[in-house]
Every structure is written in C-alpha cells, then in structure tokens.
C-alpha positions in Angstrom: -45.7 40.0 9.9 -49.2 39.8 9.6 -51.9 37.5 11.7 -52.7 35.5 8.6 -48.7 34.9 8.0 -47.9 34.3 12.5 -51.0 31.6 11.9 -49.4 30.1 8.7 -46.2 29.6 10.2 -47.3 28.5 13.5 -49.2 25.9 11.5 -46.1 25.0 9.9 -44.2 24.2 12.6 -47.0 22.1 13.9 -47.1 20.6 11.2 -43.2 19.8 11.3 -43.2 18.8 14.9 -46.1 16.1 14.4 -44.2 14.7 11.1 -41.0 14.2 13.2 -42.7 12.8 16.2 -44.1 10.5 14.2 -41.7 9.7 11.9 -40.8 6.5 13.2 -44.6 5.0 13.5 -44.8 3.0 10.6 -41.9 1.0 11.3 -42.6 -2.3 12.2 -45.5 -2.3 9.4 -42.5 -2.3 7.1 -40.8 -4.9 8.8 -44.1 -6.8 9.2 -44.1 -6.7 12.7 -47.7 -6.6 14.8 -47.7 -3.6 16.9 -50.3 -1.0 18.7 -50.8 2.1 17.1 -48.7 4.8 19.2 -49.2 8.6 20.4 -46.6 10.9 19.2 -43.4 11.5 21.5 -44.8 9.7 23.9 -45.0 6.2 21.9 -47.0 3.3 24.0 -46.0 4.3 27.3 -48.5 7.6 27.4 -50.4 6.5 30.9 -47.0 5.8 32.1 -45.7 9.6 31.1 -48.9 10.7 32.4 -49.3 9.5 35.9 -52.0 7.4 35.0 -49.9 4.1 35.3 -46.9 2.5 36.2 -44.4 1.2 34.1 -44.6 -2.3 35.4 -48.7 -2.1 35.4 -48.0 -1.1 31.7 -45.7 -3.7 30.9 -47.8 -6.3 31.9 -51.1 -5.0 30.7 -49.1 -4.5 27.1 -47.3 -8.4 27.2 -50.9 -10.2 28.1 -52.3 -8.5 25.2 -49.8 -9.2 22.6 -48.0 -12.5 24.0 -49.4 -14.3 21.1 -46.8 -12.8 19.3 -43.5 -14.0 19.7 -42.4 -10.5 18.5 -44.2 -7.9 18.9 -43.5 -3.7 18.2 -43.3 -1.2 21.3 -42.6 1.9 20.7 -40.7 3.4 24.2 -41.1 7.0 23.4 -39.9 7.5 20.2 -38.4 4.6 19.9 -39.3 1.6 18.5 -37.9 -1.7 20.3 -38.5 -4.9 18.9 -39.9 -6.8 22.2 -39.4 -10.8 22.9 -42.2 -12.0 24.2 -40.9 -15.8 23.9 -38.3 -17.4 26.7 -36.5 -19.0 24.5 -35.7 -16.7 21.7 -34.7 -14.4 24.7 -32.4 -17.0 26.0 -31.2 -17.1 22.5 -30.7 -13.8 22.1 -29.5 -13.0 25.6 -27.5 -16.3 26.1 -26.4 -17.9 23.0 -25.9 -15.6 20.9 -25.3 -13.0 22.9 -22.5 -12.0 20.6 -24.8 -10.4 18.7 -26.6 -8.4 21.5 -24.1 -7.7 23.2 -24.7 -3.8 25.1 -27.9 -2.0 26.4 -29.3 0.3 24.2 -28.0 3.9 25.0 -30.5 6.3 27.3 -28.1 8.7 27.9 -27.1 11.6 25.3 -25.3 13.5 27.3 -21.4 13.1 27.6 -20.8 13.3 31.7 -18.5 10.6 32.4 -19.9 9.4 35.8 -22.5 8.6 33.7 -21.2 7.2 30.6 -18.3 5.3 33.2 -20.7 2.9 35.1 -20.2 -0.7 34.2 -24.4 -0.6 33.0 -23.8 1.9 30.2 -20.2 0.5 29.0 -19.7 -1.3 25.8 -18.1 -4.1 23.9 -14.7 -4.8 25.2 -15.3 -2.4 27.8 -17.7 -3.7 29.6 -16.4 -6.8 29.5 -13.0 -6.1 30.8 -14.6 -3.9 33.6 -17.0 -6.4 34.2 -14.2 -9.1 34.8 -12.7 -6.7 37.1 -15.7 -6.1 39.5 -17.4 -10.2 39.4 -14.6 -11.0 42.4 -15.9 -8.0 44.4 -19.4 -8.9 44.5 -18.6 -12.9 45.4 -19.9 -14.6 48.7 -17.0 -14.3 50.6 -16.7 -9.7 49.9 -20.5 -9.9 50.7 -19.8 -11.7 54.0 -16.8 -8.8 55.4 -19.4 -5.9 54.2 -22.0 -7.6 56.3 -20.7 -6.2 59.5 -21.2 -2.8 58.5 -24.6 -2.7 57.2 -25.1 -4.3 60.9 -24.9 -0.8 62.0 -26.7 0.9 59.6 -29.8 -2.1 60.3 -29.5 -1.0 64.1 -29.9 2.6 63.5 -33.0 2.0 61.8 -34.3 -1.0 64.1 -33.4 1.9 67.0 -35.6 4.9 65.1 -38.5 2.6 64.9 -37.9 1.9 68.8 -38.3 5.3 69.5 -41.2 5.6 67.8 -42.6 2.5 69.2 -41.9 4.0 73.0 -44.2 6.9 72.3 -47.1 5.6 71.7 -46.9 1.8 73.9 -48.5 0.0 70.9 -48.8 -0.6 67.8 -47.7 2.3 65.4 -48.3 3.7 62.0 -45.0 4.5 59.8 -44.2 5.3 56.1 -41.7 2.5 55.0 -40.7 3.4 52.2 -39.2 6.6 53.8 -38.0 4.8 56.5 -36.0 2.3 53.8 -35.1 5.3 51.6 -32.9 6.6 55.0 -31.5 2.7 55.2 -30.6 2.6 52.0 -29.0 6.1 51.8 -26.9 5.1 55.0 -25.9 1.5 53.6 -25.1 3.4 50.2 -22.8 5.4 52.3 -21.1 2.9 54.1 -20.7 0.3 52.1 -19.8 2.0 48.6 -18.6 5.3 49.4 -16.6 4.6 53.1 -19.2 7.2 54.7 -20.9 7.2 57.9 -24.1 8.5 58.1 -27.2 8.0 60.3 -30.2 10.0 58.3 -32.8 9.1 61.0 -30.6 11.1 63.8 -29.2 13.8 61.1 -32.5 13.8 58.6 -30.9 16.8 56.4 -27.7 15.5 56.2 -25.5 16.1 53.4 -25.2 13.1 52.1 -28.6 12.1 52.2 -29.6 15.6 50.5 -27.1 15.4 47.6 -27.7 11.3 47.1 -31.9 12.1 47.1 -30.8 14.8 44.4 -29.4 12.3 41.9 -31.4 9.2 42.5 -32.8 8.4 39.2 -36.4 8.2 38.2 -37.7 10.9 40.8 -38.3 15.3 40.4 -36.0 17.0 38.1 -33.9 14.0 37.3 -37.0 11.9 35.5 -37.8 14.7 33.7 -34.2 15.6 32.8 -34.0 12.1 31.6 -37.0 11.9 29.5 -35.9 15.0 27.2 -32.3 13.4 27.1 -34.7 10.5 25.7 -37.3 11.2 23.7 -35.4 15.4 21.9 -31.8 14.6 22.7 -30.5 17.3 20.4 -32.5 19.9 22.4 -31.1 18.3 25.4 -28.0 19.0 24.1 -28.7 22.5 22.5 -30.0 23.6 25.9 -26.4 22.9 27.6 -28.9 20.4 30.0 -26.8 17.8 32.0 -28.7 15.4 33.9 -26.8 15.7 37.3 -25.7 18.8 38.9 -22.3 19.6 38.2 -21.5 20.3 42.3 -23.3 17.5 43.2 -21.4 15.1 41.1 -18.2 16.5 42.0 -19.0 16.0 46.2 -19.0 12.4 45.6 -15.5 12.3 43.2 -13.7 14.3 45.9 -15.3 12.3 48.2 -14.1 9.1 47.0 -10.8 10.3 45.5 -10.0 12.1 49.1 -11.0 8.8 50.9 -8.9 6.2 48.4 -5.6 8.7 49.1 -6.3 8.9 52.8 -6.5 5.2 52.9 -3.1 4.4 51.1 -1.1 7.2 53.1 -2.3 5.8 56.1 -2.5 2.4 55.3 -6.5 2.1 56.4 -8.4 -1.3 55.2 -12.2 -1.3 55.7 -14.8 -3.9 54.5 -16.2 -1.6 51.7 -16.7 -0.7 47.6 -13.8 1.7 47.7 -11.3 -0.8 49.5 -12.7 -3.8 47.0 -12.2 -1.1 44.0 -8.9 -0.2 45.0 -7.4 -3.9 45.6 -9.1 -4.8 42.2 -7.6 -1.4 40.6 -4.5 -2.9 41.6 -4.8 -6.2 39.7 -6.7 -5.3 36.5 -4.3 -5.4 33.7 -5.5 -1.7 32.5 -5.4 1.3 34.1 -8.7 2.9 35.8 -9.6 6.4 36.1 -10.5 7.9 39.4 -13.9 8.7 37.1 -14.5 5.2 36.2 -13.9 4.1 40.1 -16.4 6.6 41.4 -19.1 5.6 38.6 -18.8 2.1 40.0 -19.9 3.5 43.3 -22.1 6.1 41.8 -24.1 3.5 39.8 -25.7 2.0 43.7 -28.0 5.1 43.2 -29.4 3.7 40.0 -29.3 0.6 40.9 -29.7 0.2 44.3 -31.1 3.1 46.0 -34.6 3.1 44.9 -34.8 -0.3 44.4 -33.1 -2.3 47.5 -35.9 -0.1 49.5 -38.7 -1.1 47.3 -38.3 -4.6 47.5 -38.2 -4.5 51.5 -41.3 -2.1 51.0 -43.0 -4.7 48.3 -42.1 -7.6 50.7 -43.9 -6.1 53.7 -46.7 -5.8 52.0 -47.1 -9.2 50.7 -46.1 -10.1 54.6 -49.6 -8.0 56.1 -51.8 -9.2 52.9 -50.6 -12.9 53.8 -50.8 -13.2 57.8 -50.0 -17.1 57.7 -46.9 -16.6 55.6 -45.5 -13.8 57.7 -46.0 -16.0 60.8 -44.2 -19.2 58.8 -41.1 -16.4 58.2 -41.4 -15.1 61.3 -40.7 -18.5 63.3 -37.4 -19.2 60.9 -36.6 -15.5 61.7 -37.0 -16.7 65.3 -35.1 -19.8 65.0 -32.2 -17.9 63.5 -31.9 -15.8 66.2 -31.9 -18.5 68.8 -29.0 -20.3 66.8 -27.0 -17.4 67.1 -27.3 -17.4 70.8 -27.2 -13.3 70.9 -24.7 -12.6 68.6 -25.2 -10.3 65.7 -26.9 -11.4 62.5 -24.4 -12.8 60.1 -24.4 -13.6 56.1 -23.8 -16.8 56.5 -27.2 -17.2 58.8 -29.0 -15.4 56.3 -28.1 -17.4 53.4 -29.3 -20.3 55.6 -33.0 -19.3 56.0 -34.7 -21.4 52.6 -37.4 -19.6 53.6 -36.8 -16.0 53.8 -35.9 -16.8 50.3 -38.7 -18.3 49.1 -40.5 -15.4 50.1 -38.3 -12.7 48.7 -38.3 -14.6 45.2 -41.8 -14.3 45.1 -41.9 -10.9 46.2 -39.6 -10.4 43.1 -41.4 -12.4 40.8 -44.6 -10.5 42.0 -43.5 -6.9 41.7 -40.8 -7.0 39.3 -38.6 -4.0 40.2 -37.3 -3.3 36.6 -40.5 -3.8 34.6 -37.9 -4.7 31.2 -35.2 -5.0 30.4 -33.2 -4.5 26.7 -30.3 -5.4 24.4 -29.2 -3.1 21.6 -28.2 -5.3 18.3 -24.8 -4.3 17.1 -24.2 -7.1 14.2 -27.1 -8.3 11.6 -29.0 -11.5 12.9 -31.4 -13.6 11.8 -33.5 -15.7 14.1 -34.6 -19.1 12.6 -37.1 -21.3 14.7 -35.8 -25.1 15.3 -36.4 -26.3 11.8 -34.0 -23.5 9.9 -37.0 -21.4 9.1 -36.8 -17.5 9.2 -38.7 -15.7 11.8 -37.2 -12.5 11.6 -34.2 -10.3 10.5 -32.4 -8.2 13.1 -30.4 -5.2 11.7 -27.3 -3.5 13.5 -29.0 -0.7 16.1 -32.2 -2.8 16.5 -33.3 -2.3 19.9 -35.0 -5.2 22.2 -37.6 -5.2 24.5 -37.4 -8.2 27.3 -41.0 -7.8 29.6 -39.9 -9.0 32.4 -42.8 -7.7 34.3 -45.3 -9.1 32.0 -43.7 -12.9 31.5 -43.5 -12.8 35.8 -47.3 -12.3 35.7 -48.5 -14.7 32.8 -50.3 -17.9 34.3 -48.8 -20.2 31.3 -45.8 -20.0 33.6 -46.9 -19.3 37.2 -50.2 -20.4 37.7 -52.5 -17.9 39.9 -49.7 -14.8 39.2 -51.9 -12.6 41.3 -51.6 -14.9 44.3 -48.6 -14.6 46.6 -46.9 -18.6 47.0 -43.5 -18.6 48.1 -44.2 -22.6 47.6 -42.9 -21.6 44.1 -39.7 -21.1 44.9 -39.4 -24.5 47.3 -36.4 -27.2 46.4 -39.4 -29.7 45.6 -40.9 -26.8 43.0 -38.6 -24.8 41.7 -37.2 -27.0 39.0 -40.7 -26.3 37.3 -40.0 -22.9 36.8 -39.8 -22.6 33.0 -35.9 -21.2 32.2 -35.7 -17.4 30.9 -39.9 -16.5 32.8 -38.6 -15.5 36.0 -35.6 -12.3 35.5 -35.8 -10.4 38.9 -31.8 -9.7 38.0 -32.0 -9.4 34.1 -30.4 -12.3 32.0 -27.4 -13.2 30.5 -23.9 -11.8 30.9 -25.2 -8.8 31.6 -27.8 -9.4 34.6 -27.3 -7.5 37.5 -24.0 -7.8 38.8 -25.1 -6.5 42.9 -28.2 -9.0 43.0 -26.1 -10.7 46.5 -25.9 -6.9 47.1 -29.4 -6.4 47.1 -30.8 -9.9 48.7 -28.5 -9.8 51.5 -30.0 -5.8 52.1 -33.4 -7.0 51.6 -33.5 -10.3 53.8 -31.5 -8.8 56.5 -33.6 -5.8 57.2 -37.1 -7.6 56.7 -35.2 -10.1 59.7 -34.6 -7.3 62.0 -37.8 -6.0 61.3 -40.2 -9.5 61.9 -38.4 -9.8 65.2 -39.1 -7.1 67.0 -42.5 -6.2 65.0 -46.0 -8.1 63.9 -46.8 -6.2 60.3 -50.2 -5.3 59.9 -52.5 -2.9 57.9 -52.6 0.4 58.4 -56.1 2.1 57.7 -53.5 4.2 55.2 -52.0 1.1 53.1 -53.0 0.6 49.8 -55.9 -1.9 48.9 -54.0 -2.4 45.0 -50.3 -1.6 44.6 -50.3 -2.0 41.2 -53.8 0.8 40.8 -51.5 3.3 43.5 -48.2 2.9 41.3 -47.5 5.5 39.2 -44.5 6.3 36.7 -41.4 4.7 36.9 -41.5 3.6 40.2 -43.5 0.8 42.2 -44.6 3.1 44.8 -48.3 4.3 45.7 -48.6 7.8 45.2 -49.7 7.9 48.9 -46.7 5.8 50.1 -46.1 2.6 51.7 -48.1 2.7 55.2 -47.9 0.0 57.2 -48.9 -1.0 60.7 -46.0 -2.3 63.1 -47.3 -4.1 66.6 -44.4 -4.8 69.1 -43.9 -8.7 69.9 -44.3 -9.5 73.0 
C-alpha cells in the first residue's frame, strides 16, 4: 500500500470516528431543546475530563447559565440527558410520577455481578423488592447498635492524631483527607464487612490496599469507567472489567467465610453482614451470596470517598468560619459533659441541633454528588398546571437533576457562597423551597445510608473539635472549588489543615 492510499485510509477512519462521536449532537435541536454546543466524546463535561475542573464546579457553572430554561440539553459524554433545571418538574418527575422514571440510567456495560447486584444499579421490581429488604437495616434503632463499633474505629484515629500531636507540643499540620480515607476504610471494614482493621497502626494492610484499589472515581478505575462509558463495545471487545477479578473475589470469600462462621458458631455482631443475614432470612425471595456482598460492596461507592469528604469539606468551612466552629465547639462541649465520661452515643448525637445545622450546610455548600439522574422507561408527557405541553419524554430518555447547581443558586439560598448554618435552624428551615436542597438525591430512590453517613460525619468532626482548635495551615487551599479537579471534591494538593490542642 502506498503513502497516498495509508493517508487516504487514515483519513477515512478519522473521518468515521468524528461522524460517530458526534453522532448524537444534534439531538436536542430536533427535539427543540436549548443546549450548548458539545466537543466530541467528551460532550459538555471537557474541563471536567481534562483536569481543568470539577464536576460539581462544572455543574454549577453549566445550571447558572442555563437555569432559565426549565429544560435544558447536557450532553454527559456522549450522551445526551435531558437536565431539570425546575424543582417542581423534578419533584414531578422524581415523586409523582415516578412510575415513569423509575431506575438510574445504566453506567456500567460490563456484566460483573458485584456490580450489576448493588441495590444503586438494580431495576424495576428488583430494586424495589431489594430495596424493601434493606430500609429496616438502615433505621434509627440498627444505626444506634453499629454505633459502638465505629466508637473504636473514631479512637484509633483520635489516638494517631495524638501521637502526632505529642511530637511536636503544639499545634500540627496533617492531611485530612488521608487521615479520613484510613477512618473510612476501617469503619467500612467493621461495620459492613465484620473486619477489624486499624490502617493508621497497619498503613499497608490488606484491606486497606485492596478497598483503595476499587474505590470508584480514582487511578485505573476512573479511567476504566470512562471507556465503559463513553466506547462500551471496545470496553467489551478488549475483555476490560472494571474491578480486578482477585480483588473482587477477597471480599466474596470474605463475607461468605464470615456469614458461615457466624451461623456455625452462633456469633451476633452489630454489623451489615449480621443485618443482611437476619433480613436474608425474612425476605420472601431468595438472595445470592453475590447480591449480599454487593450490598456491602456498594459502601465503596458510596461511602468511602464520600463520608471522608464531607468531614474534610466540613473542617474547612469550620477554619474559614472561626465564630461558627467556636458555637459547635461549645455544643460539642456540652455533649460531652452530659455524658459525664462515658463514650459518645447516637442518641447524643442526634441531639446536637447544631452539629446539624452545620453539616446541612456543609452539604448544601459542597454537594458531594454534583447530579444526580433518572432513566425514562415508559413515554411521558410533562404539561405545566394549565394542561399545556412542555415536553415529550420517550422510553430511554435520560435526566439530568443539578444538584450541585440548584444548592448554589441565590433564587433559593440567598448569599450561596456564604457559609450560614442559620439556614438549616427550626425557625428557618421551613423556607427552604422543596426539591432545591438534595444532599441524599430525591424520591424513592435517594440514598438509602444517608443516617450511615451523618452519624460518620458528626461523630468524627465531635471527637475531632474536642480535643483540637482547627485552623489554617499555610498549605490549605484559599478556593476549594478552583483546587477541585475531576470527579472528586478534593484539591489536587489535598486537604491541609492546622490542628492546635485545647487546653
């Protein structure tokens, strides 16, 4: 072959490869949607793919320019989603007729079943019988026997800092979000997989390894993801999987061994496996071991990254905002009094209005999932109050819900930039317009572990304000949405803060 012909054919394929790339583009133009003009492959979300951005900087950059649409085209790779930019047309979709949009769209080609067996990616009848199943074991009372052991894992990580703290006789710089990584490894292995761990003391163990390995949205496993994404059927051609085989296999035995041990030996502990087992028991169908393991698998989506990012986001609301951190500090200190020396319960927790005003607006100011979807699986039209058609939904339609961008528009929190836990005060929050603030999702299918995650959160930020003063370190951040990059709220050069022992 020639170098006219190689250069002809080279062409060629180009040529092919930009016509399917953008083969979806004029989409919503069709459908006579408004929409920003996309790059190929990448769609909308090119700074994001990039490094130049993160997705929730992104998302709320892309909603304050379009949210005088009430629909409005996004194209997510690839893909176009229809995004709501309206609260009530989400609570309709969402809420009322949720029939109708009922499953998140699908990000996952390939066929592993850990994957396609957690209670996020199930569908239909599915998801709602497995739903059913696990609501009793996330309720107040399950919450309040797991408590005691994430005791431990909160004093293993209290105790770390302490050593730290004995070196230098001051104040000391540290890395949160490494240090919270390690918490939230050891509280993953405690609480959902009967493990336990202490990855300050044992920094390489294998848990800790294995669990950093298949955390989503970090190294190989991003980029894994976005092929699976945006060229699935190369995905699939290459023989990819998004997890390692072994890796995913450790934590079935693990959990498989463990539920066996228990029942021959008649063992009860306060954890996912025991609260999956006793609810195995009573669902009318019968689970896999697969499908029990994805339910404890799914804490390193869900969970992992994000239970240490809103302790990390928090604290740094709590340096940038002296006066609030010393108005938390003294209900931290008044809690502790009550309890007269005993150990931190749930119940205490849950009675510090406080603590919670704070962590709402830490949630409502860093969003942790920038969106959030719905997949339409029958035809819908959505009519405004008077009957009129606004738009036509067909089956596969996928939706967009901003979360990120609606948390940060001033329509419905006034000053967005401004951290005000006042928002979230009994004499306040009734003004919160309904379906503006989604720190769990919405609907049926919000977040089923969001007591999970609070009672993480508010406990380890109340171990931390009594024994420390948080302050800035000459390394933290000046802007943590600028730092962010990717998928993740985290500045590229970490989460440094400053930690002064209380007297």
């Amino acid at each position: 072959m020639g170098a006219i012909e190689i250069v002809l054919l080279l062409a060629g394929l180009l040529l092919l490869l930009y016509k399917w790339a953008t083969a979806t583009h004029n989409i919503f133009e069709e459908r006579g949607l408004p929409y920003e003009k996309p790059w190929p492959l990448v769609g909308n979300i090119e700074a994001v793919v990039r490094g130049k951005a993160s997705f929730q900087k992104f998302m709320s950059e892309f909603y304050a320019r379009t949210r005088q649409h009430k629909l409005v085209g996004f194209f997510n790779f690839r893909t176009p989603m229809i995004q709501i930019n309206d609260p009530e047309i989400i609570k309709k979709l969402t809420v009322k007729d949720f029939d109708h949009f009922p499953n998140h769209q699908p990000f996952f080609t390939s066929k592993e079943p850990l994957l396609n067996d957690m209670l996020s990616v199930m569908k239909d009848q599915r998801w709602k019988h497995m739903r059913n199943t696990l609501t009793p074991v996330f309720t107040s009372s399950k919450m309040r026997n797991m408590f005691g052991l994430m005791n431990e894992s909160f004093a293993e990580c209290m105790q770390h800092l302490g050593t730290i703290s004995s070196k230098t006789g001051e104040g000391f710089d540290v890395e949160l979000k490494d240090v919270c990584n390690r918490l939230s490894n050891d509280l993953i292995a405690t609480t959902a997989f009967g493990l336990k761990v202490n990855s300050y003391k044992e920094r390489d163990n294998q848990f800790y390894q294995i669990g950093q390995s298949v955390a989503f949205f970090r190294g190989k496993q991003l980029y894994k993801f976005m092929l699976s994404a945006t060229i699935p059927w190369l995905f699939n051609l290459l023989g990819f999987k998004i997890f390692d085989s072994e890796k995913t296999a450790y934590f079935m035995r693990l959990v498989v061994d463990t539920m066996k041990y228990r029942e021959e030996n008649k063992i009860v502990r306060p954890d996912m496996i025991q609260l999956l087992m006793e609810a195995k028991k009573e669902a009318s169908a019968d689970w896999t071991d697969e499908e029990i393991v994805a339910q404890c698998f799914i804490f390193f989506f869900a969970a992992f990254e994000n239970n240490a990012s809103l302790i990390c986001t928090t604290a740094y609301e709590l340096l940038n905002n002296p006066h609030v951190q010393q108005t938390l500090y003294q209900e931290v200190q008044d809690t502790h009094d009550e309890l007269g020396g005993k150990s931190l319960t749930y119940d205490a927790v849950q009675k510090m209005p406080y603590m919670d005003m704070v962590v709402s607006e830490s949630l409502r100011k860093w969003a942790l999932a920038a969106a959030t979807d719905r997949l339409c699986s029958k035809d819908y039209v959505l009519r405004d109050d008077d009957g009129t058609k606004i738009f036509e939904f067909k089956v596969g339609d996928r939706i967009n819900i901003p979360i990120a961008g609606l948390h940060w528009d001033e329509r419905y929190f006034p000053d967005p930039l401004h951290f005000e836990p006042e928002r979230f005060s009994e004499s306040q929050k009734d003004n919160l317009v309904p379906y503006t603030y989604l720190p769990f999702g919405v609907g049926p299918r919000n977040c089923i572990g969001n007591r999970y995650a609070l009672m993480q959160a508010k406990a380890m930020l109340y171990n931390l304000l009594l024994v420390y003063k948080i302050e800035r370190s000459p390394k933290t951040v000046k802007n943590l949405m600028d730092h962010s990059v990717g998928f993740q709220l985290t500045p590229k050069s970490g989460y440094w803060v400053h930690l002064v022992p209380r007297k």
